[in-house]
N, C-alpha and C positions, 0 to 999 in steps of 0.2 A: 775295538772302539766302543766299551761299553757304554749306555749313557749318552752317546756321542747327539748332537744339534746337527743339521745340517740346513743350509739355507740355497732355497734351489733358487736359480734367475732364469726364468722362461722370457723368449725374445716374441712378442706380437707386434708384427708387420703389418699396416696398414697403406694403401698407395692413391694416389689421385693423380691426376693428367702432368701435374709441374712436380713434382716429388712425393719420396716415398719418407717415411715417419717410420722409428722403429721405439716402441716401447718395454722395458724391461718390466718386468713383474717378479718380485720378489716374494716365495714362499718359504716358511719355515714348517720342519717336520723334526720329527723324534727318533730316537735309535729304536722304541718300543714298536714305531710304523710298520705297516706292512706293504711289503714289497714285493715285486716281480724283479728278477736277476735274471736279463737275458743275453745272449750271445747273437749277433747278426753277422750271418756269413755274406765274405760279398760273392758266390758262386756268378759264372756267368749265365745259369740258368734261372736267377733271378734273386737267388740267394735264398736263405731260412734263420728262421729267429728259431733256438733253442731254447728252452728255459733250464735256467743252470739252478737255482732256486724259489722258493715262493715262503716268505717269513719274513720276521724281523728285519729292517733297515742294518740296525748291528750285526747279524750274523752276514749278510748279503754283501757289507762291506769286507768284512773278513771275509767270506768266500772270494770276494772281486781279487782283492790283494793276494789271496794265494794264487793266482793262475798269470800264466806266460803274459811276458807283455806285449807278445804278437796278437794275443785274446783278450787280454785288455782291451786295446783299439776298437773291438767290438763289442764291448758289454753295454749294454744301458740298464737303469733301474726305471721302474714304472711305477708309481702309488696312484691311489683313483683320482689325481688330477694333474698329474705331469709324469714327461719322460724325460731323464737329462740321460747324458753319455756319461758311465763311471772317468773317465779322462777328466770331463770338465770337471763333476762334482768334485773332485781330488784336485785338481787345480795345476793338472800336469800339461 
């Protein structure tokens, strides 16, 4: 995905006594971005984040895409102001 745009939607929850309010927030990042690619295990000992890479949004995409898609379900990416699930960002 050289080159690649990606637009992240972070969910901010806010609640009061009669209802809860959920606000989207929408950010945009670059393929050139730098990234955190990590793996969360769900172990029943509490589990562990691995990190699979540290670079490039484009290369961490392609890393995401070559692995299992039982490890898929656990990848997230991190940039210094969000974290989505690679699932969502791909729109699976």
């Amino acid at each position: 995905m050289p080159g690649c745009e990606c637009t992240i939607w972070a969910i901010q929850g806010s609640a009061n006594a009669k209802r809860h309010a959920i606000t989207l927030l929408m950010r945009t990042t670059y393929g050139s971005a730098t990234v955190r690619l990590y793996h969360l295990s769900d172990a029943q000992e509490g589990g562990a984040a691995t990190t699979l890479f540290y670079g490039s949004l484009d290369e961490a995409m392609r890393i995401a895409a070559q692995q299992p898609e039982d490890v898929q379900d656990g990848l997230f990416l991190a940039t210094d102001n969000d974290v989505i699930a690679y699932l969502d960002l791909i729109g699976d």
